[in-house]
LUMFI-505345 format. One record per residue (C-alpha): residue in three letters; x, y, z; residue number from 1. Coordinates in Angstrom, 1 decimal, decimal comma. Layout:
BEGIN
ALA:X:Y:Z:NUM
...
//
This chain:
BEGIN
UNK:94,3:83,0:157,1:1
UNK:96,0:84,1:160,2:2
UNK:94,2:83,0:163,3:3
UNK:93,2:85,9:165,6:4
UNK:95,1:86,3:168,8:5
UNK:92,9:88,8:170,8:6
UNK:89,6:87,9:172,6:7
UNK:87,0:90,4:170,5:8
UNK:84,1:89,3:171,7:9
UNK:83,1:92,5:173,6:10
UNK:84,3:94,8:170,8:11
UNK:80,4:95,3:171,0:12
UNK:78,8:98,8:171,6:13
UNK:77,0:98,1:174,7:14
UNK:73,7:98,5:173,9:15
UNK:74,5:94,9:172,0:16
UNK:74,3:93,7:175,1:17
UNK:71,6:95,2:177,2:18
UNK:69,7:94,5:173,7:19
UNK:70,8:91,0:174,2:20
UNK:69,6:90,6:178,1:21
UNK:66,4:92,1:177,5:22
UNK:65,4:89,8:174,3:23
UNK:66,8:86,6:176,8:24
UNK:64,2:87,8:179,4:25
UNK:61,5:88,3:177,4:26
UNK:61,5:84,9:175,9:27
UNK:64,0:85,5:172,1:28
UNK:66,4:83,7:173,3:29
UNK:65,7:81,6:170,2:30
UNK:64,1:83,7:168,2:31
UNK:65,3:83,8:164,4:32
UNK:65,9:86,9:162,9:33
UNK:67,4:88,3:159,7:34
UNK:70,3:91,7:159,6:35
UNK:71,2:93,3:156,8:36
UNK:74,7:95,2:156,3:37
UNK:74,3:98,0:154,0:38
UNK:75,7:101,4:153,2:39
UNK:73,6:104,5:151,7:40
UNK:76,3:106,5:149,9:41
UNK:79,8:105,9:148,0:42
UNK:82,4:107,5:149,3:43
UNK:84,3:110,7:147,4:44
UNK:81,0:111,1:145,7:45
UNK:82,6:108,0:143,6:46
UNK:80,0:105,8:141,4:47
UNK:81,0:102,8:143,6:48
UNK:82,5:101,0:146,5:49
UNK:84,6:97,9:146,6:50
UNK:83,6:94,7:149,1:51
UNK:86,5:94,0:151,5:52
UNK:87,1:92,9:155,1:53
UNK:85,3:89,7:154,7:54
UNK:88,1:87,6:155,7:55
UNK:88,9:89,3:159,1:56
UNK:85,1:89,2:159,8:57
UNK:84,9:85,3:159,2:58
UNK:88,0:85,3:161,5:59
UNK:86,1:87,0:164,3:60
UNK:83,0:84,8:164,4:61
UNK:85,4:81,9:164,1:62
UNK:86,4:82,9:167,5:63
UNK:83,5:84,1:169,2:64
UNK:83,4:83,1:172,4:65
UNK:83,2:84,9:176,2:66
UNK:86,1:84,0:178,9:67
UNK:85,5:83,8:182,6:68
UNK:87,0:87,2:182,3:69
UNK:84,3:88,5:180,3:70
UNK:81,4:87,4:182,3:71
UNK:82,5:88,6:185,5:72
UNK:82,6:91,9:183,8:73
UNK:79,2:91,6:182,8:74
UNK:78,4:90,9:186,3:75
UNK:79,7:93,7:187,8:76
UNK:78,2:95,9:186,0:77
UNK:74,8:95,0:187,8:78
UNK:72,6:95,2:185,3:79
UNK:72,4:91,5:183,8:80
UNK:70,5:88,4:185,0:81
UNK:72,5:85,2:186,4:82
UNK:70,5:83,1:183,6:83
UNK:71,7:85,4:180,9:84
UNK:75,5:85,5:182,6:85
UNK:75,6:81,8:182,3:86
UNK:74,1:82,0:178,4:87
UNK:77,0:84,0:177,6:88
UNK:79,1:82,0:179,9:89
UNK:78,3:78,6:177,1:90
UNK:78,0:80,9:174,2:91
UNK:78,0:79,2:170,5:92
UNK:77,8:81,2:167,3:93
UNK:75,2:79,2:165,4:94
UNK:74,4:81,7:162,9:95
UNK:74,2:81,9:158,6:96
UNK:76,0:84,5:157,2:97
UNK:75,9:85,5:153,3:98
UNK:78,3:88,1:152,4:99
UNK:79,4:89,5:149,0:100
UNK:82,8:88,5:148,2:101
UNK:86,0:89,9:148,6:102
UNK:86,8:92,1:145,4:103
UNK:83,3:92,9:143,9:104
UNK:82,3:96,4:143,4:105
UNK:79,3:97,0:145,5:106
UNK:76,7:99,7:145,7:107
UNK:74,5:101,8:148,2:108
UNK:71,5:100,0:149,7:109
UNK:72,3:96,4:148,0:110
UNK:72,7:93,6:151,3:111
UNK:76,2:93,4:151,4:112
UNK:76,2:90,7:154,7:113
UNK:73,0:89,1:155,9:114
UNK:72,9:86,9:159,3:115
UNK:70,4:85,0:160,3:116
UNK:70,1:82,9:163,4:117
UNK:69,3:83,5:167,4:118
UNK:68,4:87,0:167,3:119
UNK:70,6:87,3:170,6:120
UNK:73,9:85,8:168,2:121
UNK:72,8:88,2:165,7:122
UNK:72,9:91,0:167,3:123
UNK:75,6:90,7:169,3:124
UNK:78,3:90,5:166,3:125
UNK:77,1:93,7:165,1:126
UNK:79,8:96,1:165,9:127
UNK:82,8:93,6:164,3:128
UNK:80,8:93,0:161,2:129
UNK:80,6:96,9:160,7:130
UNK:84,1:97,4:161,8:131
UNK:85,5:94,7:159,3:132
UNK:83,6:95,5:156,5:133
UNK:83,3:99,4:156,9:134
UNK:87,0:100,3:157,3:135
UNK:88,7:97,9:154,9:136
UNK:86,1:98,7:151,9:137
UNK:86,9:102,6:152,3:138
UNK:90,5:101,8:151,8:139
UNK:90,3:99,7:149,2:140
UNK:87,7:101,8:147,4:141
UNK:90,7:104,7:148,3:142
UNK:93,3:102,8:146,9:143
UNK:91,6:101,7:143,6:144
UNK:90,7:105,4:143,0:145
UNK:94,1:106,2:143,7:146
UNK:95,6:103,5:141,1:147
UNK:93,4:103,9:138,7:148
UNK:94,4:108,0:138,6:149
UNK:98,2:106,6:138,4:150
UNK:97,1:105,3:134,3:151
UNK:98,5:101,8:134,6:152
UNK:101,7:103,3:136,5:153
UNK:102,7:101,4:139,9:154
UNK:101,4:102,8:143,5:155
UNK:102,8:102,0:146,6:156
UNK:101,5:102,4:149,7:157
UNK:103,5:104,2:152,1:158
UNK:100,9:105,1:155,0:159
UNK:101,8:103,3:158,2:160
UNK:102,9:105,9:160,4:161
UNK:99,8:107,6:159,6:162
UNK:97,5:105,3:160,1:163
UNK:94,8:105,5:162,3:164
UNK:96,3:102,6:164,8:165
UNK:98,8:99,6:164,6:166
UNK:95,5:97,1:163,3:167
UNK:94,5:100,1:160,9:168
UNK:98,0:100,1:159,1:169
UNK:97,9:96,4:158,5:170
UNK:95,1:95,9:157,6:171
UNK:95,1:99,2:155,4:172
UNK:97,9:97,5:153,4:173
UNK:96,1:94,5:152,9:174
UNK:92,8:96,1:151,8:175
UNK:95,2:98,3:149,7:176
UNK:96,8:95,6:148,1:177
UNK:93,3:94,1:147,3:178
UNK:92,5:97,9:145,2:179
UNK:95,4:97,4:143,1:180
UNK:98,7:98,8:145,6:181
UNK:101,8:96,7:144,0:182
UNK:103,1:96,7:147,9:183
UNK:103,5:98,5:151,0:184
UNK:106,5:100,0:153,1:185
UNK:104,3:98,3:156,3:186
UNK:106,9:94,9:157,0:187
UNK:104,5:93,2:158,9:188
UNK:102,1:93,5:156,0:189
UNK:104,7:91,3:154,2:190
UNK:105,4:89,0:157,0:191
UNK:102,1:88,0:157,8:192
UNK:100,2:89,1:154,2:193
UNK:102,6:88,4:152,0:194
UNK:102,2:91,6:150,5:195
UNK:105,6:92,9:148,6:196
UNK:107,4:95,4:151,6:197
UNK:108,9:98,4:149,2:198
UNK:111,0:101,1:150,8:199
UNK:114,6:102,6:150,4:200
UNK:116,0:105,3:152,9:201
UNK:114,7:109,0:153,9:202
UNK:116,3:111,8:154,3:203
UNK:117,7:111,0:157,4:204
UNK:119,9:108,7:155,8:205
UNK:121,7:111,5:153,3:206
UNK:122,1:113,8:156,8:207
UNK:123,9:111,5:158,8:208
UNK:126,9:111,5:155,9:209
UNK:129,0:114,7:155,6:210
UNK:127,8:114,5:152,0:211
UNK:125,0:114,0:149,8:212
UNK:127,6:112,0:147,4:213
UNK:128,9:109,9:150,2:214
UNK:125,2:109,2:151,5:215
UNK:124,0:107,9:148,2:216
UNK:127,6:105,9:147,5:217
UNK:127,5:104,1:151,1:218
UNK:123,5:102,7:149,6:219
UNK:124,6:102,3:146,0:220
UNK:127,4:100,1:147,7:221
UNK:124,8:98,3:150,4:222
UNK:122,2:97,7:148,0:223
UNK:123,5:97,3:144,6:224
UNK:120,6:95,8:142,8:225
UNK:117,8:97,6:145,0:226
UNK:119,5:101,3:144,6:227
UNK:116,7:104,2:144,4:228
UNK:118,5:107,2:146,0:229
UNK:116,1:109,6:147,5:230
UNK:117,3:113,4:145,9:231
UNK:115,4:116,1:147,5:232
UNK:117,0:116,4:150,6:233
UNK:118,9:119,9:149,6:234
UNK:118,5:120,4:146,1:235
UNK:116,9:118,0:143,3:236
UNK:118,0:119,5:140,3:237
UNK:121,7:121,1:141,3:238
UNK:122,8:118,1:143,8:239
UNK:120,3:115,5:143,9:240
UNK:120,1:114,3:141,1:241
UNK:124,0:114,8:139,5:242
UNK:125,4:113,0:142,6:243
UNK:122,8:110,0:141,9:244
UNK:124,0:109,6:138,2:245
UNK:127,5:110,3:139,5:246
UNK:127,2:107,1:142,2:247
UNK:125,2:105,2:138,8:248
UNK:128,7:105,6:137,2:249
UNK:131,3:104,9:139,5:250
UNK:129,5:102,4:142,0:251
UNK:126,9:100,5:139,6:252
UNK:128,1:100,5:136,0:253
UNK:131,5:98,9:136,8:254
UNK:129,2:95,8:138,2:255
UNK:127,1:96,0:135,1:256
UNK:124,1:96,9:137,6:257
UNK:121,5:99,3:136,1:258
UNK:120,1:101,7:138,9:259
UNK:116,6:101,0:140,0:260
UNK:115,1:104,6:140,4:261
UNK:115,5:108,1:142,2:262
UNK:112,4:109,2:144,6:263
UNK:111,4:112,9:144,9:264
UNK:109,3:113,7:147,5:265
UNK:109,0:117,5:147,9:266
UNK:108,7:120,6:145,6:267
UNK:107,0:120,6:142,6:268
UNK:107,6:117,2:141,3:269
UNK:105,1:117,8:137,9:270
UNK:108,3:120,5:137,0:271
UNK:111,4:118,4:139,2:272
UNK:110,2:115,1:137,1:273
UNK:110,5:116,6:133,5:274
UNK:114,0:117,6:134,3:275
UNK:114,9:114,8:136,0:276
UNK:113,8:112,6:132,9:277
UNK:116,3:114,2:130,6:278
UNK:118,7:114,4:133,3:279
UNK:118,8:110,5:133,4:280
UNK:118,4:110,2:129,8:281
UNK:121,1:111,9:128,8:282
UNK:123,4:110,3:131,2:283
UNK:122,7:107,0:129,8:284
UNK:119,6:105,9:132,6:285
UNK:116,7:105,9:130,3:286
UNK:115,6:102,7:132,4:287
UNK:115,6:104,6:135,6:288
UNK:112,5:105,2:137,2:289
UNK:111,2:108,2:139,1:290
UNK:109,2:108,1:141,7:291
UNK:107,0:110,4:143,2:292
UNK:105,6:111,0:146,8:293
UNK:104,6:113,6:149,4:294
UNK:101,0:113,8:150,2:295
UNK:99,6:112,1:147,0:296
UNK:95,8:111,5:146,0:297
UNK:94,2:110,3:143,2:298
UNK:93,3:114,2:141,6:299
UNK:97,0:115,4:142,6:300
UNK:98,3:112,1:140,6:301
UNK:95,9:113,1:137,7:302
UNK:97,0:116,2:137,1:303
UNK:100,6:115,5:137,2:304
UNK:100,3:113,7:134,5:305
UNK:98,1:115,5:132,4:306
UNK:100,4:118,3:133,0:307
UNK:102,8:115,5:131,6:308
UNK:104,8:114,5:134,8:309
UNK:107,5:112,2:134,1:310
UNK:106,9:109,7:137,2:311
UNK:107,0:105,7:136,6:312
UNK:105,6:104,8:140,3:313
UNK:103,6:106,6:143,3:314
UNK:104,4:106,1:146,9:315
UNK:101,0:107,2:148,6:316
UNK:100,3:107,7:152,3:317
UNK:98,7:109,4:154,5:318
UNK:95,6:110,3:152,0:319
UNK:95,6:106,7:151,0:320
UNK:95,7:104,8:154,7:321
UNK:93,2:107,2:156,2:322
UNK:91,3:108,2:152,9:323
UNK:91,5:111,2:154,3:324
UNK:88,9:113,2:151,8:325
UNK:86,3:110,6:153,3:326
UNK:87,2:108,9:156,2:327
UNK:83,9:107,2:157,1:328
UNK:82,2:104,2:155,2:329
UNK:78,6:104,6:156,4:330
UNK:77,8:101,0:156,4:331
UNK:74,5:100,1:158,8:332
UNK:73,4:97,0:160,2:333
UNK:69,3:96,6:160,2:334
UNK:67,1:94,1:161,0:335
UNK:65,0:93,2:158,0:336
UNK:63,1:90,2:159,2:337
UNK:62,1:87,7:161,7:338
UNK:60,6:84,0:161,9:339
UNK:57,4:83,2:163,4:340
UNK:56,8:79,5:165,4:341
UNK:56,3:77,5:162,3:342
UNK:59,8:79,3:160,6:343
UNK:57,9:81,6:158,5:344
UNK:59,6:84,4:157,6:345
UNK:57,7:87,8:158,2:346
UNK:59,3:90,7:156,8:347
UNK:60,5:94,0:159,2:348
UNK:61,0:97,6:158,3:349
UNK:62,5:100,7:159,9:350
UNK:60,5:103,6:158,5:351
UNK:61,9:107,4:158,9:352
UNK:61,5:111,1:158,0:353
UNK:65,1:111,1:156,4:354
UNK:63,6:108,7:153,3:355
UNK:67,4:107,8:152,7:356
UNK:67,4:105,6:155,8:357
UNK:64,1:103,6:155,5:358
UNK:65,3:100,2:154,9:359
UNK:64,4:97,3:152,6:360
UNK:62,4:94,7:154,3:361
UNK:62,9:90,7:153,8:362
UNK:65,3:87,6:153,3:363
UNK:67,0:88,8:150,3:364
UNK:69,2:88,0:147,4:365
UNK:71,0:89,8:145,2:366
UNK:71,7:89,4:141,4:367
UNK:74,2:91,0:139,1:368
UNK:73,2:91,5:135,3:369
UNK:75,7:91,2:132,9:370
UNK:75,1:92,2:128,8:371
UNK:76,5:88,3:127,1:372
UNK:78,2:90,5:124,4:373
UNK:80,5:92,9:126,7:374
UNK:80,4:91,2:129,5:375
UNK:79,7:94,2:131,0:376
UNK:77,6:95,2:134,4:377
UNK:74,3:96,2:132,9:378
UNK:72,5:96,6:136,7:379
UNK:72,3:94,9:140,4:380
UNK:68,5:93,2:141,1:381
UNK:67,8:92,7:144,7:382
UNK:65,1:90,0:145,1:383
UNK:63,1:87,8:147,9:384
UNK:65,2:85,3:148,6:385
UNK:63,3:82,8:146,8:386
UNK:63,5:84,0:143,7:387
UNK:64,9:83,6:140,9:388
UNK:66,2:85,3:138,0:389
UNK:65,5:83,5:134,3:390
UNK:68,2:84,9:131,9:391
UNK:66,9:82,9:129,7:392
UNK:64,3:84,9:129,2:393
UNK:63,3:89,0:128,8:394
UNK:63,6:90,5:132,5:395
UNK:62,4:94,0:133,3:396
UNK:64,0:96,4:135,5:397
UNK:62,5:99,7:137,0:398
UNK:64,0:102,3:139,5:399
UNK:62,5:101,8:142,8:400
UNK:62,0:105,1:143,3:401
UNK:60,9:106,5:139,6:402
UNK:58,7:103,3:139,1:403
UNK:57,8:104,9:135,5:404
UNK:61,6:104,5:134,2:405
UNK:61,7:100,7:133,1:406
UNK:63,5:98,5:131,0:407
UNK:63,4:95,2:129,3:408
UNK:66,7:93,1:128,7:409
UNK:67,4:90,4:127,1:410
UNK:70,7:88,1:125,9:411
UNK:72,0:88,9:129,7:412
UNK:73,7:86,6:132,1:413
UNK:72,0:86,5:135,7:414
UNK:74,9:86,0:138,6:415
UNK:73,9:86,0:142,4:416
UNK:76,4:87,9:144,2:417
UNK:76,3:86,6:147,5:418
UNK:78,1:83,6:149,1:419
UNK:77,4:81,4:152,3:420
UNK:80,2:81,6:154,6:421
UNK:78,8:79,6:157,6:422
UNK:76,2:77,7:158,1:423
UNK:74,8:77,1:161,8:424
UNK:77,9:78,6:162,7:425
UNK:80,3:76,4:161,0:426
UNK:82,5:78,2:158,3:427
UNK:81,5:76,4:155,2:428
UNK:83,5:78,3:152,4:429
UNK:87,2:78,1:151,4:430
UNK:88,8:81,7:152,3:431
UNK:90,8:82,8:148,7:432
UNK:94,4:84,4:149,5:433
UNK:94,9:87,8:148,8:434
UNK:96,9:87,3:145,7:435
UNK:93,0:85,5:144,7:436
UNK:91,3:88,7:146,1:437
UNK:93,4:91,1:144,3:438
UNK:93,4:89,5:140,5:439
UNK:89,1:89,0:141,6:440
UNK:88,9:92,6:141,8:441
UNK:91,0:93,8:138,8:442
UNK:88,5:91,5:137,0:443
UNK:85,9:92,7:138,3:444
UNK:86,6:96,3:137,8:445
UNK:86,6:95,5:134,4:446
UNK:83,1:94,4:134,0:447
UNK:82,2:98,1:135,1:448
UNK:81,8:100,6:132,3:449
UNK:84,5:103,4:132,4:450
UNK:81,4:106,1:132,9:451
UNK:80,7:104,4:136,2:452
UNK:84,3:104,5:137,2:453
UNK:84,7:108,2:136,1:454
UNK:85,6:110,2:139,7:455
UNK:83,7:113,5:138,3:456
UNK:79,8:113,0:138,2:457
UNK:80,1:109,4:138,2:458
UNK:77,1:107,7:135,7:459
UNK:74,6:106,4:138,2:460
UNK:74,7:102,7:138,1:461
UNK:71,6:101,2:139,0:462
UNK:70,3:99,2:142,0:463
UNK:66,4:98,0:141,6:464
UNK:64,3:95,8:143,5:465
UNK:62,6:93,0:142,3:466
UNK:58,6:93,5:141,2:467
UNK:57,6:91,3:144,1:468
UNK:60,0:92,6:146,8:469
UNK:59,5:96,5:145,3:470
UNK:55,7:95,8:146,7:471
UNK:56,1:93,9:150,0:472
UNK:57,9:97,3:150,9:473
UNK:55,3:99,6:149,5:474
UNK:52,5:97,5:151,3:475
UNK:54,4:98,0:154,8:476
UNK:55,0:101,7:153,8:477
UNK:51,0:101,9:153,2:478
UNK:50,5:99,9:156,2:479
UNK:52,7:102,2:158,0:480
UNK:51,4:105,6:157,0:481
UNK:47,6:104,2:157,5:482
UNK:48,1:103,2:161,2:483
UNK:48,8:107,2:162,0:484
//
């Protein structure tokens, strides 16, 4: 895990900190209190999301700290006591955090991150935890869309020049990478991630020689045993393509090196790839791939290939690294609960018009139930903290919101989700590689049914609340409604 090299401790929306002034004048300084990180719908409409960004959000509170620098900024805004400049002046993170891993598929309204601590601490690391979380799980969600469309085919992802920032491409490649990518044409991403950097030439390349022949011949020559020749630059079909087989022959065959591909990246590839195919085949390349690119997604890729487009790999960009059809992950950070004098734990609710943001109240936990006999996901429990699950025995399920619709299940395998990453502030969890990340989540996509996965009208996979919890918030919501 790289260690971070920027000070990010006031990448905080500001009301973070008057929050944080106010609560250390009116006495919380050491008040305990519980946040939730949640989001309330799946992107594209999808049946799912997918968990990442937790290792760049361990790297943050790793570092958390305020420099001289930091506090006489504070001060000159005015606004903040001397006693809460000098708090922040010897600030410690001394917080718990829980987050799901890495990897898993996650779902709307199911605690993704809890931190509890000083409610000052807690609060403060608010914006990072959203920024982490929310931007790497849309791409990742994205990218697994995206190669799941592709039907076992390779994707690449070719998105860094459109990415929303220099931190935004990186990191897009790495939470890429984690949704199934086979590499990026980012080379810092390979540097520093390790993640493979794929890439040949663009057109500019075949324009600076007098000829398309020459340009591809000069490659071939360069790169023998990497040669994919880009051939749309004038004409696919009547120059493209012939001068590619034609370099195959006379630079590459003599060195008993087999071509590795031709790109296309304009027109209509779905046509440009059938013809292509035979093209290659009957020049003696059947093992030379096509590639396609030029503003891919994961319906464009579909229907290439139902309309039976010869393409072996996908470079994917721009609607990939932005995930550009839905650009925002609505994850929300809440506080859920709070700890009286003798550590009790007294449960919190925000209660709205727009039922779709009143929250769940309480230290939770969250379960996964999986059928013993398919190993498949059967539904995601969320529980008091204290409770457990028995698997050993028959469980019933209900929708929180039709309470009439339950179910009893038996021969099922009850798996907490969540981990502990720190512990009063101390990082208490081995951080997998991303190599570990990736093969988690290809295993864990397979524990999904394919009618959860399907991008159409996705089956509605189900996210109930424990009997016990499912009342505590009904109670407050009473309470609430009779105080009017």
């Amino acid at each position: 895990m790289q260690e971070i090299k920027r000070n990010l401790s006031l990448l905080t929306d500001f009301y973070e900190l008057t929050m944080a002034g106010g609560y250390f004048q009116n006495g919380f300084k050491d008040k305990i209190a519980y946040f939730d990180m949640f989001y309330r719908r799946n992107p594209d409409n999808a049946g799912f999301a997918i968990m990442a960004g937790v290792e760049q959000m361990v790297e943050y509170l790793q570092n958390l700290k305020f420099t001289d620098e930091d506090v006489k900024y504070l001060e000159s805004k005015g606004i903040f006591s001397k006693e809460f400049l000098e708090y922040i002046r010897n600030f410690e993170f001394t917080c718990d955090v829980w987050a799901v891993p890495e990897g898993t598929p996650i779902f709307p309204y199911e605690p993704i991150v809890t931190v509890r601590g000083p409610v000052i601490q807690a609060q403060l690391v608010e914006t990072m935890i959203l920024l982490c979380i929310n931007h790497q799980t849309l791409i990742t969600t994205k990218a697994n869309r995206i190669v799941r469309a592709a039907d076992s085919r390779a994707v690449m992802e070719f998105g860094s020049r459109r990415a929303q920032g220099f931190d935004a491409a990186v990191l897009g490649a790495r939470a890429a990478y984690i949704g199934g990518c086979v590499g990026t044409a980012c080379t810092i991403a390979d540097r520093d991630e390790k993640i493979p950097a794929l890439g040949t030439m663009a057109h500019s390349w075949v324009q600076m020689f007098d000829s398309e022949y020459e340009a591809f011949k000069a490659y071939a020559e360069q790169y023998p045993n990497a040669c994919t020749l880009l051939v749309d630059t004038y004409n696919v079909l009547k120059s493209g393509v012939p001068n590619a087989i034609k370099v195959f022959d006379e630079v590459l065959k003599p060195q008993g090196i087999r071509p590795v591909g031709i790109r296309i990246d304009s027109g209509d590839i779905t046509y440009l790839s059938k013809k292509a195919r035979k093209m290659l085949d009957d020049a003696g390349y059947e093992d030379c791939k096509i590639c396609a690119s030029n503003s891919l997604d994961e319906y464009i890729i579909r229907d290439m290939l139902l309309q039976g487009a010869k393409v072996d790999t996908f470079g994917v960009g721009e609607r990939l690294i932005t995930s550009s059809s839905e650009p925002v992950f609505g994850g929300v950070y809440k506080l859920v609960a709070v700890e009286d004098e003798h550590g009790t734990v007294i449960p919190k609710i925000k209660v709205s018009e727009n039922v779709e943001k009143i929250t769940t109240p309480g230290y939770k936990e969250l379960y996964r139930l999986y059928d013993r006999e398919t190993n498949k996901a059967i539904a995601d429990v969320i529980t008091l903290a204290d409770e457990r699950i028995d698997d050993n025995e028959p469980y019933e399920i209900f929708d929180p919101n039709y309470t009439w619709k339950r179910k009893t299940i038996n021969d099922f395998l009850a798996i907490p989700l969540r981990k502990q990453y720190f512990e009063k502030g101390k990082l208490i969890r081995e951080m997998p590689d991303l190599l570990q990340i990736r093969h988690y989540c290809e295993a864990n996509m397979n524990t999904l049914w394919d009618e959860v996965k399907r991008f159409e009208n996705p089956h509605n996979y189900y996210v109930d609340l424990s009997q016990k919890l499912w009342d505590i918030k009904h109670d407050m919501l009473e309470s609430q409604r009779n105080s009017k």
